[in-house]
C-alpha positions as CSV (number, residue, x, y, z in Angstrom):
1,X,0.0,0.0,0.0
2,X,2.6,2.5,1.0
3,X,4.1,2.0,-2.4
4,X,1.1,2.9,-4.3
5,X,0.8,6.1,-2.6
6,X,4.0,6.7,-2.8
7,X,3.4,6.6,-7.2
8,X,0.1,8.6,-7.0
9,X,1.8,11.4,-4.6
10,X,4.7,11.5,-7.4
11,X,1.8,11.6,-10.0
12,X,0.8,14.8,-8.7
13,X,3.7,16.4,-7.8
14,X,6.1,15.6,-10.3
15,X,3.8,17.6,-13.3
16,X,3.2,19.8,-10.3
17,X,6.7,20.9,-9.9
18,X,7.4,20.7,-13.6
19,X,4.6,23.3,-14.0
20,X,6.2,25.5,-11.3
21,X,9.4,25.6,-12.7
22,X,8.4,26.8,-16.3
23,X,6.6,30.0,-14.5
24,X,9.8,31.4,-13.0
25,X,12.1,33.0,-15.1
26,X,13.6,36.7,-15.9
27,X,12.3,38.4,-18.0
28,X,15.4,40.8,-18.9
29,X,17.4,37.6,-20.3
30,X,15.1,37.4,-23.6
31,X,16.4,39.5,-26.7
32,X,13.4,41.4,-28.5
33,X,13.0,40.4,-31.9
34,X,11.6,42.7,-35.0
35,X,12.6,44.9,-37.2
36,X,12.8,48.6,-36.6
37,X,10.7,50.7,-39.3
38,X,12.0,54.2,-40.9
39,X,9.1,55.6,-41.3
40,X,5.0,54.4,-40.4
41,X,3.9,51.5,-43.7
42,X,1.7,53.2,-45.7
43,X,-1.2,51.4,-46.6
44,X,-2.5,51.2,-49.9
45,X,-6.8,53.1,-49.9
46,X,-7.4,49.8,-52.3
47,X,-10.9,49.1,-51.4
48,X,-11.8,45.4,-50.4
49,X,-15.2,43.8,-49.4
50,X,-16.4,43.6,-45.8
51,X,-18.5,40.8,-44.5
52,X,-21.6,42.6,-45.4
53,X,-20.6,42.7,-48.8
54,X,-19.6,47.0,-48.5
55,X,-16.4,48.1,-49.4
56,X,-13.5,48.2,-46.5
57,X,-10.2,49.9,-47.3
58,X,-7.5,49.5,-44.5
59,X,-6.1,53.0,-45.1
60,X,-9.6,54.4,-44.8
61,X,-12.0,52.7,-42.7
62,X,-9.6,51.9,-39.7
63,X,-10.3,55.2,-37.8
64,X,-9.7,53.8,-34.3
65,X,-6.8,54.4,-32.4
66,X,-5.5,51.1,-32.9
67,X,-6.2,48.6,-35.6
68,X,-5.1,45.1,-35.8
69,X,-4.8,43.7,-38.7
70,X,-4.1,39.7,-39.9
71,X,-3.7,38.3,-43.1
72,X,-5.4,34.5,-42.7
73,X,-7.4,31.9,-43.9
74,X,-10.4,29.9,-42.4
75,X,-9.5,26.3,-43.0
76,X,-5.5,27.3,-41.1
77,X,-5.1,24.3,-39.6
78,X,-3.1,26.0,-36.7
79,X,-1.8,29.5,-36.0
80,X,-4.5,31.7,-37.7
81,X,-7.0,30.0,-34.9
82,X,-4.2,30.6,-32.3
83,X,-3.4,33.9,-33.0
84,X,-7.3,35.0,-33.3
85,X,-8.2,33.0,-30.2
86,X,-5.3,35.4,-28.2
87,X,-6.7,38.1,-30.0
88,X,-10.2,37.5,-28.9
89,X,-9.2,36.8,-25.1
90,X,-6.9,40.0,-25.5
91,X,-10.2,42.1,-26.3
92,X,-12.1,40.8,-23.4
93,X,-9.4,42.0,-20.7
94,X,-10.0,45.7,-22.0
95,X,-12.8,48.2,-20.5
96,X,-15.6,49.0,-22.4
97,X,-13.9,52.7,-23.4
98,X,-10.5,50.7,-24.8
99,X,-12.4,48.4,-26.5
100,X,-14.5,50.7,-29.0
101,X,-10.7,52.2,-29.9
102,X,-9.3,48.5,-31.0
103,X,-10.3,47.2,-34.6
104,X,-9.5,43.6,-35.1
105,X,-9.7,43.4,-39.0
106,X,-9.2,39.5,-40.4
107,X,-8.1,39.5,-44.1
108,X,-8.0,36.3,-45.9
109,X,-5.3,34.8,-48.2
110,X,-7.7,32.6,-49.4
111,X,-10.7,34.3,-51.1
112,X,-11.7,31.4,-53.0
113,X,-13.1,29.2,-50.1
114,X,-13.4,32.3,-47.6
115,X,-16.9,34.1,-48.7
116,X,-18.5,37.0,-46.9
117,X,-20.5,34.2,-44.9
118,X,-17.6,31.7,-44.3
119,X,-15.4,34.8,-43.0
120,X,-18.6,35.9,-41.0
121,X,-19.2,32.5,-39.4
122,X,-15.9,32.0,-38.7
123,X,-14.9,35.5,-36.8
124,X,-18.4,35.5,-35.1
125,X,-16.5,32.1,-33.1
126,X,-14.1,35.0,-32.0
127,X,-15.6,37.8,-31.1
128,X,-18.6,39.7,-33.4
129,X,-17.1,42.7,-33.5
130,X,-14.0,41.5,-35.4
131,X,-14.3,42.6,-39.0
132,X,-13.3,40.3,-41.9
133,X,-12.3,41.6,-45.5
134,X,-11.7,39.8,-48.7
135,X,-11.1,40.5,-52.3
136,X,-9.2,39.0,-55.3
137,X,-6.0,37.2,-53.9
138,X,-3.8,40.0,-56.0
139,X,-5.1,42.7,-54.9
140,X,-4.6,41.2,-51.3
141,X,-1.4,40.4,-51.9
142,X,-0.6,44.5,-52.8
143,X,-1.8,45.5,-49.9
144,X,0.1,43.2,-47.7
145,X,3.5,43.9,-49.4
């Protein structure tokens, strides 16, 4: 008996402990990645389609204070869920007053399976207010570069 507590104690301490340790650390030790800009990136007034089939044109409908913008796809097996997911929960953490000066704008690198409705659908799984875009892959592809 003693050594079948002995396993289920070291069951639940050992992921326990593990867990503990990967919360520590210093914060000062990790290099900040990016690249320094020149000047602000201009974004091109190129008008694309919003999920209610109007016109959106990054350089001219983002009038928040901040605007967050992703170049995605729906079917992303991975990181485009990930990244809106922390997006989502990131929105939820701000007051009422910081969160009608965030725009989340989704725009998709796949505008042959993402539609108005498949883009709606999918961002409504986020958070309703997030605006999806799409247009003719080439003309996405200008304004990204």
């Amino acid at each position: 008996m003693a050594g079948r507590t002995r396993r289920a104690w070291a069951a639940v301490l050992l992921p326990a402990a593990l867990l503990l340790t990967a919360c520590g650390g210093d914060d000062d030790d990790v290099p900040l990645a990016g690249a320094v800009l020149d000047k602000p990136y201009a974004v091109p007034a190129t008008a694309l389609t919003d999920t209610d089939g109007e016109p959106y044109s990054l350089a001219d409908d983002t009038d928040k204070r901040l605007t967050l913008v992703f170049f995605g796809y729906t079917h992303c097996p991975d990181i485009c869920q990930v990244v809106m997911s922390t997006l989502a929960s990131a929105m939820t953490r701000l007051d009422e007053a910081d969160h009608e000066q965030v725009d989340v704008v989704f725009v998709t690198t796949d505008p042959e399976r993402d539609t108005e409705k498949v883009l709606r659908n999918y961002l409504d799984r986020f958070d309703p207010s997030f605006v999806g875009v799409t247009g003719p892959l080439d003309t996405i592809i200008e304004i990204g570069n």
